[in-house]
GUPA-695599 format. One record per residue: residue number from 0; residue in one letter; z, y, x of N, C-alpha, C, CB in turn. Coordinates in steps of 0.001 Angstrom, whole numbers, plus 500000, padded with zeros to 6 digits. Glycine has a CB too. Layout:
SITE     n   res      n.w      n.v      n.u     ca.w     ca.v     ca.u      c.w      c.v      c.u     cb.w     cb.v     cb.u
SITE   NUM     a        Z        Y        X        Z        Y        X        Z        Y        X        Z        Y        X
...
This chain:
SITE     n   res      n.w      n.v      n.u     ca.w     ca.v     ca.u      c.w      c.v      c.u     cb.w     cb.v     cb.u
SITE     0     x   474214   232737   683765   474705   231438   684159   476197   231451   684470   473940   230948   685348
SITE     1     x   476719   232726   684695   478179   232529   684830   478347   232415   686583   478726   231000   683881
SITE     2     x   479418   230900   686596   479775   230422   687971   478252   230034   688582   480941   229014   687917
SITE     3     x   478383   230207   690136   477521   229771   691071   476861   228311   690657   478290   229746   692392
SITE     4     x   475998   227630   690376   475699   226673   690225   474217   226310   691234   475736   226631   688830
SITE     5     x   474626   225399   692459   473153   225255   692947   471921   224493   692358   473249   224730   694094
SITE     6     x   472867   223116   691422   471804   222696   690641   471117   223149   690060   471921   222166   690062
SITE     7     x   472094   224590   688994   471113   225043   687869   469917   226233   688841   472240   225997   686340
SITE     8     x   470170   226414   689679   469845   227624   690226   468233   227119   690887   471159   228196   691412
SITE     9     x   468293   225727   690972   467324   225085   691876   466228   224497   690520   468183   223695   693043
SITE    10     x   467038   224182   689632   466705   223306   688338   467015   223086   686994   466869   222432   688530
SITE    11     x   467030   224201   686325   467534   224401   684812   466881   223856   683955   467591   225638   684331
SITE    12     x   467379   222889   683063   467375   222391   682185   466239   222977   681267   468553   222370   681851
SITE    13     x   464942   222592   680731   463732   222753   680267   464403   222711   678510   462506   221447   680921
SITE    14     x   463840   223836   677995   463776   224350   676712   463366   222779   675928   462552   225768   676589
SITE    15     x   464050   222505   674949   463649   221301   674507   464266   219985   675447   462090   221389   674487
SITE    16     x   464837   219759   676032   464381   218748   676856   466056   217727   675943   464246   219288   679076
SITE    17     x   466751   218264   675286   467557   217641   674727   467041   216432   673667   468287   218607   674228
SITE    18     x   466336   217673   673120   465322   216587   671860   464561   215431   672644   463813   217616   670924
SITE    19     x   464052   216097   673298   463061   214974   673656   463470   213944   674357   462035   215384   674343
SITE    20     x   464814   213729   674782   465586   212720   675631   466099   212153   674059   466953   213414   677010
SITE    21     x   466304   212335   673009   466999   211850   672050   465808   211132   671062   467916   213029   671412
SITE    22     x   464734   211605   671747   464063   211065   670479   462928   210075   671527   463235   212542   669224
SITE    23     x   463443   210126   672684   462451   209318   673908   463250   207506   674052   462680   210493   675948
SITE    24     x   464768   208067   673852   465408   206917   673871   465454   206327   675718   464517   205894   672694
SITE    25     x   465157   207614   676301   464726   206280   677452   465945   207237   678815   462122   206165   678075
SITE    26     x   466297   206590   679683   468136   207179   680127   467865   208154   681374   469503   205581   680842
SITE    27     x   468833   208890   681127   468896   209966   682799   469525   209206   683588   469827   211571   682901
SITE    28     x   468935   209078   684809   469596   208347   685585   470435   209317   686414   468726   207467   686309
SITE    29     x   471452   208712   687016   472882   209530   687959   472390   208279   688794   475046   209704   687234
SITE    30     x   472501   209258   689935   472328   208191   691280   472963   208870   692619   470521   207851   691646
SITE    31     x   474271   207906   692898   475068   208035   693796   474656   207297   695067   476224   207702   693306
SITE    32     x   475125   207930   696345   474922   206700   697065   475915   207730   698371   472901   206017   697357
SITE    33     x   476667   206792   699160   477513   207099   700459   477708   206271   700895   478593   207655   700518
SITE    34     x   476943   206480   702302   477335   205374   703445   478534   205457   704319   476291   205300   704415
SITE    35     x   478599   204468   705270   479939   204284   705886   480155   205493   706438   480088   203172   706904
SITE    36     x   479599   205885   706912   479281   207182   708147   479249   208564   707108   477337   206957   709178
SITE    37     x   479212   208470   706118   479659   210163   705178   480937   209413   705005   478640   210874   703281
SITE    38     x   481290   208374   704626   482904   207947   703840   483952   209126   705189   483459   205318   704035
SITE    39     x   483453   209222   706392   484303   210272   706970   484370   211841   706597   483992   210228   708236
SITE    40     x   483266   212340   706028   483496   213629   705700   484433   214074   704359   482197   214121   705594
SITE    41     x   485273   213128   704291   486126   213196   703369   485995   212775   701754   486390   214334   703513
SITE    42     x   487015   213353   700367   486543   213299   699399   485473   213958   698462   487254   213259   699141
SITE    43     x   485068   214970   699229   484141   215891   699070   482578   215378   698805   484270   216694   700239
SITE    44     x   482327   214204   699492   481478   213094   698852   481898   211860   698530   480518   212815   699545
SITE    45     x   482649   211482   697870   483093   210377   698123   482021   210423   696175   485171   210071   698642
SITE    46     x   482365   208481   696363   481284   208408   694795   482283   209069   693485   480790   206272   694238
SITE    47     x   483211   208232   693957   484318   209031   692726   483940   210389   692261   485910   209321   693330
SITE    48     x   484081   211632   693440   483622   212713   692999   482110   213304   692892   484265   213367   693600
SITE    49     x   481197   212200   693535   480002   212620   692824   479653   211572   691404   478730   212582   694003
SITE    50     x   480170   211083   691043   480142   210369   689378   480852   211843   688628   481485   208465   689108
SITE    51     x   481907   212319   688938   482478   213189   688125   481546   214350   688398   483995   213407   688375
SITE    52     x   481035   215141   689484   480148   215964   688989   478577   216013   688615   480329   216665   689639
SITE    53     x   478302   214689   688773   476689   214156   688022   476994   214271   686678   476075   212394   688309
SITE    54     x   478423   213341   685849   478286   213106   684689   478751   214409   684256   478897   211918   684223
SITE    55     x   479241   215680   684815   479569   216575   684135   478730   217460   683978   480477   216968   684441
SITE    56     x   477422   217664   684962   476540   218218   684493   475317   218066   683472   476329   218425   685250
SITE    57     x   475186   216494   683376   474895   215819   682715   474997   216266   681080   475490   214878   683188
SITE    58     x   476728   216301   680830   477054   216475   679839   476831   218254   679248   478328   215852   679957
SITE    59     x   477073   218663   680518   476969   220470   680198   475695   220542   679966   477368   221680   681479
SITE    60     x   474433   220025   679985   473057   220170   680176   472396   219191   678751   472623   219565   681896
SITE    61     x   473195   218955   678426   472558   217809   677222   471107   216642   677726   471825   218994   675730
SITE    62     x   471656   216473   678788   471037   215021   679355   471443   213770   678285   471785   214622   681050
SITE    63     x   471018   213361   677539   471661   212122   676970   470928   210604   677731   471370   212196   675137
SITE    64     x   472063   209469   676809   471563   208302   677790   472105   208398   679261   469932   208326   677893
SITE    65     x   472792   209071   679952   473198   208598   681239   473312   207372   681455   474225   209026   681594
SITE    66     x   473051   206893   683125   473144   205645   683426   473499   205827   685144   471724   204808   682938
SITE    67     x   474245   205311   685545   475115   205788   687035   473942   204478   687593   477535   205466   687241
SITE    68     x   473364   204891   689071   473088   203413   689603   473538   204267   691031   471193   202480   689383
SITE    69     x   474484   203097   691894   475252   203565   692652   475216   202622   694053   476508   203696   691913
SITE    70     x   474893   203454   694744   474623   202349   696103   475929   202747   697666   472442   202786   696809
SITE    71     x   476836   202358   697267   477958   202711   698066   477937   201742   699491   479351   202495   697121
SITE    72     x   478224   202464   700661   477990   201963   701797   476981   201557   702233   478544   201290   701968
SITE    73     x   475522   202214   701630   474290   201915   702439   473768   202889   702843   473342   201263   701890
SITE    74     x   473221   203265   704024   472789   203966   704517   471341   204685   704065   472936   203445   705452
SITE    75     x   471010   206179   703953   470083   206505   703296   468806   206584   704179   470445   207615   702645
SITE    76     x   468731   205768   706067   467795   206038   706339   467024   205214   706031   467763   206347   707232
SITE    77     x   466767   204300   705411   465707   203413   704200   466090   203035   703264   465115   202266   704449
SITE    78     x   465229   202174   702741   465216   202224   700688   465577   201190   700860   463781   202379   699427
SITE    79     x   466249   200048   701416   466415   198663   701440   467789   199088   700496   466523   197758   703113
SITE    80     x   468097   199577   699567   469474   199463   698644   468915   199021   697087   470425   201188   698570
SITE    81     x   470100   198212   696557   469946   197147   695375   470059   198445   694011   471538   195639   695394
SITE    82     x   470609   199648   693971   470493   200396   692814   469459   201323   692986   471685   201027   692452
SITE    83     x   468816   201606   694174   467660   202270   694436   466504   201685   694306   467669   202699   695498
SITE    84     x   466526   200284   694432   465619   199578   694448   465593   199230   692533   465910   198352   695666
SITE    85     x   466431   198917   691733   466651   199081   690476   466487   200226   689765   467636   198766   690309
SITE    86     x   466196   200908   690283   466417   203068   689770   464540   202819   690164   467979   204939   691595
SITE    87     x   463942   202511   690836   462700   202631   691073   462009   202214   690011   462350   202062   692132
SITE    88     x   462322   200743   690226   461862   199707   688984   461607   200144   687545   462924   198682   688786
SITE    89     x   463159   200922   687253   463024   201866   685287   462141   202895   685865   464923   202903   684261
SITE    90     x   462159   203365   686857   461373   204476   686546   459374   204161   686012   461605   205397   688096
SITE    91     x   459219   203207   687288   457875   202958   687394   457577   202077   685639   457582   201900   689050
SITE    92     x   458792   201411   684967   458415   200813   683920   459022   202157   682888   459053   199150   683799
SITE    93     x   458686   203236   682531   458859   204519   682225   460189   204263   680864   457176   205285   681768
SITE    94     x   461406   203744   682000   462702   204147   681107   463157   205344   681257   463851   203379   681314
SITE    95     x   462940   205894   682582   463953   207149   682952   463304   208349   682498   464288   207342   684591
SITE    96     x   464054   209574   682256   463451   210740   681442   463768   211452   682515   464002   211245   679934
SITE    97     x   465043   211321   683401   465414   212517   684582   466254   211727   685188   466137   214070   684168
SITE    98     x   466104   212013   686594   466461   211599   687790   467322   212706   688117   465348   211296   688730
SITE    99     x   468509   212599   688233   469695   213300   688513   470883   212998   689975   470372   213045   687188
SITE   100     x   470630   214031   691096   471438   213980   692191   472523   214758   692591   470802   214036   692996
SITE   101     x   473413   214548   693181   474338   215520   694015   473152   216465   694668   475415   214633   695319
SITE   102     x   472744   215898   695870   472163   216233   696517   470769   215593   697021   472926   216414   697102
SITE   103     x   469678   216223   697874   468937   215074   698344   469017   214003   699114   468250   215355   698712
SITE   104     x   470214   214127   700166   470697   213889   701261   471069   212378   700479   471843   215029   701933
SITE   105     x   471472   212259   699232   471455   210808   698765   470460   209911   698502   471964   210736   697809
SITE   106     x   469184   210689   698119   468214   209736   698573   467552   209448   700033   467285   209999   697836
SITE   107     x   467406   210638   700867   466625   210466   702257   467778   210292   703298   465596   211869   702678
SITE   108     x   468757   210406   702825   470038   209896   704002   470186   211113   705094   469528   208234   705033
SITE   109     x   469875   212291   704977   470303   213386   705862   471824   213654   705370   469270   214771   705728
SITE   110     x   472308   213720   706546   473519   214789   706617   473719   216110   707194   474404   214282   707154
SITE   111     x   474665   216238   706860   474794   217991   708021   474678   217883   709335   476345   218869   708080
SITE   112     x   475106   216508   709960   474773   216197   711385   473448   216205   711824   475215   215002   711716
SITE   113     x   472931   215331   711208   471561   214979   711568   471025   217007   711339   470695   213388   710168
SITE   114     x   471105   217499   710053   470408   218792   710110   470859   219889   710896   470325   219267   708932
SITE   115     x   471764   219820   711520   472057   220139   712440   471482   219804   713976   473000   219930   712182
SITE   116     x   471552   218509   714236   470751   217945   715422   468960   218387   715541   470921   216204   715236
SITE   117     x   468825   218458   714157   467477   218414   713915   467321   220103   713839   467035   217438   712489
SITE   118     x   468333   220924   714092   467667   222980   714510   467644   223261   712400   464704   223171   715806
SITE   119     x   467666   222851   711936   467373   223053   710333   468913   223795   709729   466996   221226   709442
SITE   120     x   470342   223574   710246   471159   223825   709631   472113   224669   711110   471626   222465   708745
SITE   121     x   472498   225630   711561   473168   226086   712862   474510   225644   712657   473105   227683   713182
């Protein structure tokens, strides 16, 4: 694998899975999301730089069909957001082939604080 990669390390790309996104027709979704309260931990999450490293792994991985759904300034401790709530929808009507994150912490709304508060991160 080369450089450190936690994605690939957690989740490598399935033998075939190029073809079958090309011949499925149906999109990887990229799904961003930062609330007010990460916009302080700097650019390090900011969406800008998680669009640039979703779509770049994306591209290194032969994900085809990308589709960004991006929920900026809502908070991840519930699902009440308009691209999450849209990202659900393709999925359950079987457009999406792969669901693609920074992290989890963008869908369930943990941060390093909270995992920290919570004994999980020292």
């Amino acid at each position: 694998m080369g450089t450190s990669n936690p994605v690939m390390a957690d989740c490598p790309p399935r033998k075939g899975a190029e073809t079958m996104l090309r011949q499925s027709g149906k999109i990887t979704a990229l799904y961003c999301r930062l609330s007010r309260d990460d916009e302080l931990t700097g650019d390090s999450n900011s969406i800008v730089n998680q669009k640039a490293i979703l779509s770049k792994y994306a591209k290194e991985n032969h994900f085809s069909n990308p589709l960004f759904f991006v929920d900026d300034g809502y908070s991840g401790t519930n699902f009440n957001r308009p691209s999450w709530s849209e990202l659900l929808e393709r999925i359950e009507n079987g457009e999406v082939a792969t669901l693609i994150v920074k992290d989890y912490c963008a869908i369930i709304g943990l941060n390093q604080k909270d995992l920290e508060t919570q004994g999980i991160l020292a």
